[in-house]
N, C-alpha and C positions, 0 to 999 in steps of 0.2 A: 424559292430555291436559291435566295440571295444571300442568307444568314446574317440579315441585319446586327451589328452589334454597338454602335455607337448614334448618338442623337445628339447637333447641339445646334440653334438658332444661327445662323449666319448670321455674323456681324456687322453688316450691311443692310440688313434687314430686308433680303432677298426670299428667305424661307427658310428651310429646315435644309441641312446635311446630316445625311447618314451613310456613313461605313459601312461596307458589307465585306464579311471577313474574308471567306473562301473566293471568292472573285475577286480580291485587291482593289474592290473601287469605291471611289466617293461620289455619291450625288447628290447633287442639291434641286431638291423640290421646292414648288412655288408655296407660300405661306398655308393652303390649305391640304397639301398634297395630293393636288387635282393631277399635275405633271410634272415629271422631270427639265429642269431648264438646262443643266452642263452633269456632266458624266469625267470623272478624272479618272484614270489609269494607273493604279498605285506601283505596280509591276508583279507580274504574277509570278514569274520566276524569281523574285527578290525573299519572298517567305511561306516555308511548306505551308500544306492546308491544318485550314484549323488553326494559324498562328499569326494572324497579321493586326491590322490595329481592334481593337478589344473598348476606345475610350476616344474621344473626342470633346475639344474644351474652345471655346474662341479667348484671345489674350490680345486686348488693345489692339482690335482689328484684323488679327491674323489668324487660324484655325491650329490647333495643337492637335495632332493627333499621335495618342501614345498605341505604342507596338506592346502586345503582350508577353514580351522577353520582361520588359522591365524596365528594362538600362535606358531606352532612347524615346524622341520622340521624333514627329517630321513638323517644323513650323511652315505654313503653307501661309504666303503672303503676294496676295495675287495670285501669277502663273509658276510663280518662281513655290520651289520647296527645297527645304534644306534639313538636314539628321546633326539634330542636337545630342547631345547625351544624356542622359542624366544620374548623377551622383547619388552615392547610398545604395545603391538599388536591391533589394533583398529577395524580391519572389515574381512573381506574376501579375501584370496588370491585367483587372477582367473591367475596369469601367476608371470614369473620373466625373465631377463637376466643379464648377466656381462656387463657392459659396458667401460671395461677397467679400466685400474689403480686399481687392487684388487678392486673394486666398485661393487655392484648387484642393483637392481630396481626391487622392486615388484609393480603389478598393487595391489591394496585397491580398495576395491569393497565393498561398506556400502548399504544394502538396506535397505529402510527405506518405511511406507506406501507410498510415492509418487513416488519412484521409487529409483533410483541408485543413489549415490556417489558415484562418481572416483577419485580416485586421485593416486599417481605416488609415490612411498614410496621410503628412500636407506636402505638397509639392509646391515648392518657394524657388521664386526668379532667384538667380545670381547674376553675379557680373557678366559671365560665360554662357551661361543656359540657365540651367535647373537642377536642382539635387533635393531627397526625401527627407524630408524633416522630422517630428514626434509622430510615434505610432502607438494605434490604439488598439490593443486585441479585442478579438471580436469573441463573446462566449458561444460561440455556436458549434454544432456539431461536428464533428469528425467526416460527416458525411453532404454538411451543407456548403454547397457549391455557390459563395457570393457571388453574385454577377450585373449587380446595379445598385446607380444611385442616382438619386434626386432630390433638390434642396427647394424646401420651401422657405420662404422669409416667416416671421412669426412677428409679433409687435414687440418694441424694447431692441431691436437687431439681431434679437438670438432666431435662431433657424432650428428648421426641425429636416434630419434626414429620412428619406427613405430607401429603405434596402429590399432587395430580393434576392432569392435563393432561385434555384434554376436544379431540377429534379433531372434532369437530362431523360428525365422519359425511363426514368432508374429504379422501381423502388429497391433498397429503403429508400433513399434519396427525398428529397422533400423538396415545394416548394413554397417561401414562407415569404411574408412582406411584413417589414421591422419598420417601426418608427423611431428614432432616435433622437432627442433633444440635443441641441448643439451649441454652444454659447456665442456670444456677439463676438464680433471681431474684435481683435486687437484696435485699441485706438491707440 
């Protein structure tokens, strides 16, 4: 009754953190997720339910964690956190990950009355924070609700994504697990 929504390796290499939306908290589990070691307090009154972070990333030691508005994120470095912003911002974040070469990908989730836009966003440092950079429409239905991603390495540097759809327990609604090839970084 947590409503898990973000996954990303502590940087530290402590264990896993994960987001849980509707309760505003982060915890970070020990590497096999035998127990919880620290429990954060995002603020509960800070974003209605069902709204809060949606994506988590670690960047050069510190934990990203993006809000499902869009716009922002909180960089958590240590005890300290601080609300970055972030530029471009066009729809809804429902996840993100690193995909190597200092690179991130957030899932953009537009809904609109017919249903969903998806599409595959990069989130690039700036001098200041971060802003959305090339987008990639997603052909999927009207009614598929993207809500994850996960980067495998492949040999040669190129990566392969994977996506999932999240049926919200809806039919029609669906849910579907996408492979998608992805090229090597920039060098």
């Amino acid at each position: 009754n947590r409503d898990s929504e973000a996954l990303v390796r502590d940087p530290q290499g402590r264990g896993w953190w994960v987001a849980f939306e509707n309760r505003h908290e982060l915890w970070l589990y020990d590497p096999l997720f035998r127990r919880a070691h620290q429990r954060i307090a995002l603020g509960k009154g800070r974003w209605r339910a069902n709204r809060g972070i949606e994506g988590a990333l670690a960047d050069r030691g510190d934990l990203l964690l993006l809000h499902e508005k869009g716009d922002s994120l909180i960089r958590l470095r240590g005890q300290r956190a601080r609300q970055v912003g972030i530029a471009g911002a066009r729809g809804r974040i429902s996840d993100a990950a690193a995909i190597g070469g200092g690179e991130f990908i957030a899932i953009e989730r537009r809904p609109t009355p017919l249903g969903f836009r998806n599409a595959l966003v990069i989130l690039e440092r700036t001098g200041s924070g971060y802003r959305f950079g090339r987008r990639v429409a997603l052909p999927l239905g009207p009614l598929d609700n993207l809500e994850a991603v996960a980067v495998q390495p492949l040999p040669g540097g190129k990566r392969q994504l994977w996506l999932m759809t999240d049926d919200n327990f809806q039919p029609p609604m669906r849910t579907l697990l996408i492979a998608l090839d992805w090229p090597a970084p920039r060098q």
